[in-house]
C-alpha positions as CSV (number, residue, x, y, z in Angstrom):
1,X,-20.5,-64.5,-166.0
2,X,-23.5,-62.4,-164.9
3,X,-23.3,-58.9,-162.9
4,X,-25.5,-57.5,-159.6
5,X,-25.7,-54.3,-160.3
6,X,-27.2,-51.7,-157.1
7,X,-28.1,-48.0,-157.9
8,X,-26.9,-47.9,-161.8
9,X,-22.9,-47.2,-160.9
10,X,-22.2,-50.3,-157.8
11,X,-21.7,-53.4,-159.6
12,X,-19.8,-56.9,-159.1
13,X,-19.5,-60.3,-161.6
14,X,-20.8,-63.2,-160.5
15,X,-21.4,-66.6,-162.3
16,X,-24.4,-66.9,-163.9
17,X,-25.7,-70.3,-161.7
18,X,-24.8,-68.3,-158.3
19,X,-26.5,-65.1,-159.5
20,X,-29.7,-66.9,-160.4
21,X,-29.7,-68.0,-156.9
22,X,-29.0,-64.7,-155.1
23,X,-31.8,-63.2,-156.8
24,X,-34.1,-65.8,-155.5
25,X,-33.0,-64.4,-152.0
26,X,-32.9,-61.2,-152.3
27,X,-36.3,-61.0,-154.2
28,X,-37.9,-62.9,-152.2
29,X,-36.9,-61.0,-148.9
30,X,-37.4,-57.6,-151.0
31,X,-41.6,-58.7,-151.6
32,X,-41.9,-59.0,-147.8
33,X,-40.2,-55.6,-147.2
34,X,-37.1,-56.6,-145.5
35,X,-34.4,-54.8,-145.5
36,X,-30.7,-56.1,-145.4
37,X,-27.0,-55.6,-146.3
38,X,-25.1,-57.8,-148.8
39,X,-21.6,-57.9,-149.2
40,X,-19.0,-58.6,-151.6
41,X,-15.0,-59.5,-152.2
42,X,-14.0,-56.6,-154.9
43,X,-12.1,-58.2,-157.6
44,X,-8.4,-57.5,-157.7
45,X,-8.7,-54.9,-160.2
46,X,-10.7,-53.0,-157.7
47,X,-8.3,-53.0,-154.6
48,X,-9.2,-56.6,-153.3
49,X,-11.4,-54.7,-150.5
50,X,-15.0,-55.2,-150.0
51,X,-18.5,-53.7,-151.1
52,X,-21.4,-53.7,-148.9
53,X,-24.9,-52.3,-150.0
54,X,-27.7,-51.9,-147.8
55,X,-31.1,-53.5,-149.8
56,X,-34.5,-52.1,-149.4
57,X,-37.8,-52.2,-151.2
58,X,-37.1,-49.1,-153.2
59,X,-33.7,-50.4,-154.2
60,X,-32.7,-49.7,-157.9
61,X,-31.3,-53.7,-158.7
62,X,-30.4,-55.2,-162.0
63,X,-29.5,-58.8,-162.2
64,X,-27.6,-58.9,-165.6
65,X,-27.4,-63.0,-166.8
66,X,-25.2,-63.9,-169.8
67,X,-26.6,-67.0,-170.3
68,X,-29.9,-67.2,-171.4
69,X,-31.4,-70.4,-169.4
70,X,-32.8,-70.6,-165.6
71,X,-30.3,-73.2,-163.9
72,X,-31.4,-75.6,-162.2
73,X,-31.8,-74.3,-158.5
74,X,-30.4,-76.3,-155.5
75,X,-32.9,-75.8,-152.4
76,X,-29.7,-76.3,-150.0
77,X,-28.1,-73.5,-151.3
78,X,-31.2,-71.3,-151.6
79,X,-31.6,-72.1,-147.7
80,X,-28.2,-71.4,-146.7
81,X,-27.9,-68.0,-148.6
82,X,-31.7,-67.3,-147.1
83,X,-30.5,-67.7,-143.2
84,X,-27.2,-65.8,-144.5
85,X,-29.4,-63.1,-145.2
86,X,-31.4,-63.2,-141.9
87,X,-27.9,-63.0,-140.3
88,X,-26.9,-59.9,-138.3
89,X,-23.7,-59.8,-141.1
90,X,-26.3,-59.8,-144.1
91,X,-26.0,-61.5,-147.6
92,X,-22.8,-62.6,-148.6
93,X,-22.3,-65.4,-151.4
94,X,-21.6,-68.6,-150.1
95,X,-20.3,-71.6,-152.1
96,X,-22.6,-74.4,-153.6
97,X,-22.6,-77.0,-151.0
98,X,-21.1,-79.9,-152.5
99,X,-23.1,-82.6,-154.2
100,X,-24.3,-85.5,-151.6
101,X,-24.7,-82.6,-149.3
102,X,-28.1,-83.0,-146.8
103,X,-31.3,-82.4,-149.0
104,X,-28.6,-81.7,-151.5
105,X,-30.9,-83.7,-153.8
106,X,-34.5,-81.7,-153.1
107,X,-33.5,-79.0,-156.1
108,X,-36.0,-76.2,-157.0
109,X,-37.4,-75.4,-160.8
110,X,-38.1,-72.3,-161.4
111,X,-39.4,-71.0,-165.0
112,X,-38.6,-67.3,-165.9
């Protein structure tokens, strides 16, 4: 279980595999200079409410993994979360789309 953590105090858990792929988003949107929100379910601990953060280039971001291997990244996911992101609502995480899915099998590598 990774964490997203915004401004050194905001933070939310997410499994390593989706985290790896958020960051892909949100990096690359952040290199072109776009701004955008992303939002999150709080964890029942919190309240069960929401957290939205707005994201800009000067954005203090930490992407925390547990795990110490890149997954394997799935392009149909990284697309979905990128038009997400290009939505008027902003990031939010969306789940995998399930194996056999369109172009499900056109995956990414990405070394880090």
């Amino acid at each position: 279980m990774g964490r997203f953590i915004y401004e050194g105090s905001v933070h939310t858990e997410i499994e390593d595999r989706a985290l790896a792929h958020l960051q892909i988003v949100v990096m690359d949107k952040l290199r072109r200079s776009e701004s955008f929100a992303f939002t999150w379910t709080d964890d029942a601990s919190l309240g069960s409410g929401r957290t939205v953060v707005w994201l800009n280039a000067q954005s203090n971001i930490v992407f925390k993994f547990y795990g110490s291997r890149m997954p394997k990244l799935n392009r149909v996911w990284l697309e979905t979360l990128a038009v997400e992101a290009n939505s008027i609502g902003g990031l939010r995480l969306l789940p995998e789309p399930a194996p056999g899915s369109p172009g499900q099998d056109d995956s990414a590598s990405v070394s880090g």
